[in-house]
OpenMM code with the backbone's topology and positions (N, CA, C; nanometers):
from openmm import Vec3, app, unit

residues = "UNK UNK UNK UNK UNK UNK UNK UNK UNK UNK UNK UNK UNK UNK UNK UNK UNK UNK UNK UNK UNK UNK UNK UNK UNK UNK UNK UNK UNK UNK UNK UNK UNK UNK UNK UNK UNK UNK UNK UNK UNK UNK UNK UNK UNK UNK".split()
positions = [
    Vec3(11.6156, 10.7513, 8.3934),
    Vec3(11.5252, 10.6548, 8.4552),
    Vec3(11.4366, 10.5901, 8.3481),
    Vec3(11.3783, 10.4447, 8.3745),
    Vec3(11.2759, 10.4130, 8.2938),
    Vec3(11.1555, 10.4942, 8.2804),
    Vec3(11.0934, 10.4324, 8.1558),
    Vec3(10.9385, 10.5184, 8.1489),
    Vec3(10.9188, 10.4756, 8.2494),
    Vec3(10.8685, 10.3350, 8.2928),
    Vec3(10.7912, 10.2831, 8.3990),
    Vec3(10.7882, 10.4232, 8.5036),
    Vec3(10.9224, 10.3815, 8.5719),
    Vec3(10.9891, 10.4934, 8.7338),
    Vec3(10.9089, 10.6073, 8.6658),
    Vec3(10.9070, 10.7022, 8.5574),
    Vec3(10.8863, 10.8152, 8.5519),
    Vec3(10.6970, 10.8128, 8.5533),
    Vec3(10.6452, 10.7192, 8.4897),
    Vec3(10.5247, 10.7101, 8.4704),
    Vec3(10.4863, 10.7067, 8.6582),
    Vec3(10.4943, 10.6313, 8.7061),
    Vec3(10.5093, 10.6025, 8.8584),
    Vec3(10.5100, 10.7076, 8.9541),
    Vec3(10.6089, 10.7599, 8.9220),
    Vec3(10.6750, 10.9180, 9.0067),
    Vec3(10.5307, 10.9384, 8.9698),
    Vec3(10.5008, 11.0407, 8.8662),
    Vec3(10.3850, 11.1257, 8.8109),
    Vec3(10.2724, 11.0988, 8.8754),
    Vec3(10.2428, 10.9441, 8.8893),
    Vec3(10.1247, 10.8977, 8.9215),
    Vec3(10.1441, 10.8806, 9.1064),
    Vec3(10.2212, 10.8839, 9.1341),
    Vec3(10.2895, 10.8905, 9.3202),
    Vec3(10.1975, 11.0586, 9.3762),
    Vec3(10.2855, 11.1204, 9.2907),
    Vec3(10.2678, 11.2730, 9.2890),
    Vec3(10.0799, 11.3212, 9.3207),
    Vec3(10.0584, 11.2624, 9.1975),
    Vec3(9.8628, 11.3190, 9.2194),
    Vec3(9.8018, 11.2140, 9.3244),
    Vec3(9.8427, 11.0969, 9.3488),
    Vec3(9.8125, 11.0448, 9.4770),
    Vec3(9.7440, 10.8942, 9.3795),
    Vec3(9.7996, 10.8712, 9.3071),
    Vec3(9.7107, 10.7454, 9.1954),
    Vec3(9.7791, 10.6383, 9.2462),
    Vec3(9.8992, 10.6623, 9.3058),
    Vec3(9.9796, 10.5166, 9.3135),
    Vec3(10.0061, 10.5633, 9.4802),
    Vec3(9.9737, 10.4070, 9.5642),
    Vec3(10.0398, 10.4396, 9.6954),
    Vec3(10.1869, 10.3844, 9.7752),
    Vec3(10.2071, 10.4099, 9.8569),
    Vec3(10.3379, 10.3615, 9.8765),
    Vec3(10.3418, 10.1607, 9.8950),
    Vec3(10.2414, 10.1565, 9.9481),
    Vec3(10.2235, 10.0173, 9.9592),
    Vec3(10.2078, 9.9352, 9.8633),
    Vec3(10.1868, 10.0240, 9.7613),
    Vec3(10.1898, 9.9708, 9.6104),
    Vec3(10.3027, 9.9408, 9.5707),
    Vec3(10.3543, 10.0813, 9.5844),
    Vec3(10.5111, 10.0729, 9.4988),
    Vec3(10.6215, 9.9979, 9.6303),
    Vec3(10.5700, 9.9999, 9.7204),
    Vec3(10.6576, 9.8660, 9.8458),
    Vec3(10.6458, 9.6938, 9.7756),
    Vec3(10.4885, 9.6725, 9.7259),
    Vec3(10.5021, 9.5258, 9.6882),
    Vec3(10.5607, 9.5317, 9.5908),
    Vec3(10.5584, 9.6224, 9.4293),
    Vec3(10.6396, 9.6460, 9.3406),
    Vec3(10.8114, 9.6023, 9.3275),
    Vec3(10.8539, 9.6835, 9.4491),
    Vec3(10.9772, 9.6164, 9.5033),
    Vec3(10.9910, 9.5093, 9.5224),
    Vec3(10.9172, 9.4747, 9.6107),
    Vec3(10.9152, 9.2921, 9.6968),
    Vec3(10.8868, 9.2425, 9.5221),
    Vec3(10.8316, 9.2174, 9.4423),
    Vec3(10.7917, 9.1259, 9.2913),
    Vec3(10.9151, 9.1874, 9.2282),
    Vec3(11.0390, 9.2782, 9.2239),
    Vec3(11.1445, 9.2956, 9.1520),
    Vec3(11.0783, 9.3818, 9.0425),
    Vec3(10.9451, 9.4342, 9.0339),
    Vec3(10.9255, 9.5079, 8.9114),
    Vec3(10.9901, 9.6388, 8.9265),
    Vec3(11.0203, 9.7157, 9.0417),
    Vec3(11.1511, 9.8071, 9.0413),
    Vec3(11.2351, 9.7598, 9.1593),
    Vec3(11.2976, 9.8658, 9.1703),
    Vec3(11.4375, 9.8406, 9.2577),
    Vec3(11.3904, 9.9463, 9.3584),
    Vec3(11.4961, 9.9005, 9.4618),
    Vec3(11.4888, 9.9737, 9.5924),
    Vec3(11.5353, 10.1354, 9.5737),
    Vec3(11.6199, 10.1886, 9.4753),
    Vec3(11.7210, 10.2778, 9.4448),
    Vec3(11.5651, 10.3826, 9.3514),
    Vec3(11.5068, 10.2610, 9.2420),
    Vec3(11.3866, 10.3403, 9.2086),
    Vec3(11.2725, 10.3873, 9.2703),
    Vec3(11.2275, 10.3430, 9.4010),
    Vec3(11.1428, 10.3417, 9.4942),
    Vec3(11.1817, 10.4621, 9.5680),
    Vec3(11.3326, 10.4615, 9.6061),
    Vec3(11.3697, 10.6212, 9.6627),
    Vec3(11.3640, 10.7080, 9.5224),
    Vec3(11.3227, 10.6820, 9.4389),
    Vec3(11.3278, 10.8058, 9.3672),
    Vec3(11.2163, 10.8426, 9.3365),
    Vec3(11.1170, 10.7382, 9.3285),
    Vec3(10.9889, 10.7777, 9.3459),
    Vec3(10.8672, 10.8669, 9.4732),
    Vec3(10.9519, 10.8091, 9.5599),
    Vec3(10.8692, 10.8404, 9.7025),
    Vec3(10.9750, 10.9529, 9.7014),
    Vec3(11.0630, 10.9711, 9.7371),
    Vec3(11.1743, 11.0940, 9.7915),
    Vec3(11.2112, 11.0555, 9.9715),
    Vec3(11.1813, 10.9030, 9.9676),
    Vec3(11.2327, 10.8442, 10.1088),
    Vec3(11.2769, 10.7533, 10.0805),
    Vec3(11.3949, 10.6668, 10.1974),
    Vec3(11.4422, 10.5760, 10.1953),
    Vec3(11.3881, 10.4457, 10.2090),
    Vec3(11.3780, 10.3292, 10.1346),
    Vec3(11.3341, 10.1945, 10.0809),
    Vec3(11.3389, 10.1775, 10.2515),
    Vec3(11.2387, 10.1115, 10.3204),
    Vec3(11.2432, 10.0219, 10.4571),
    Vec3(11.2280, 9.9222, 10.4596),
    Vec3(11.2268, 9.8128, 10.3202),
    Vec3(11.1311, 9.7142, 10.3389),
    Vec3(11.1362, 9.5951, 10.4424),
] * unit.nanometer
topology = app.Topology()
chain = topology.addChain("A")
for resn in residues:
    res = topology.addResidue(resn, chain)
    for name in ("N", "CA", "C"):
        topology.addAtom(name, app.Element.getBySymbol(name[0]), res)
């Protein structure tokens, strides 16, 4: 995975980043739907 995804995950984890974050993230193409399930550990709904 990229740093980004991994930096992300980490920061998902302690509660720094929220899902609605990493949802618009998706929607702007700065990750992918495939990285978003790997971050959250759920499936992309957007």
């Amino acid at each position: 995975m990229r740093t980004l995804v991994e930096s992300l995950k980490r920061l998902y984890a302690k509660g720094k980043v929220t899902k609605e974050k990493l949802l618009t993230m998706v929607q702007e193409g700065t990750i992918t739907e495939a990285e978003y399930n790997y971050i959250t550990g759920e499936v992309y709904n957007g």
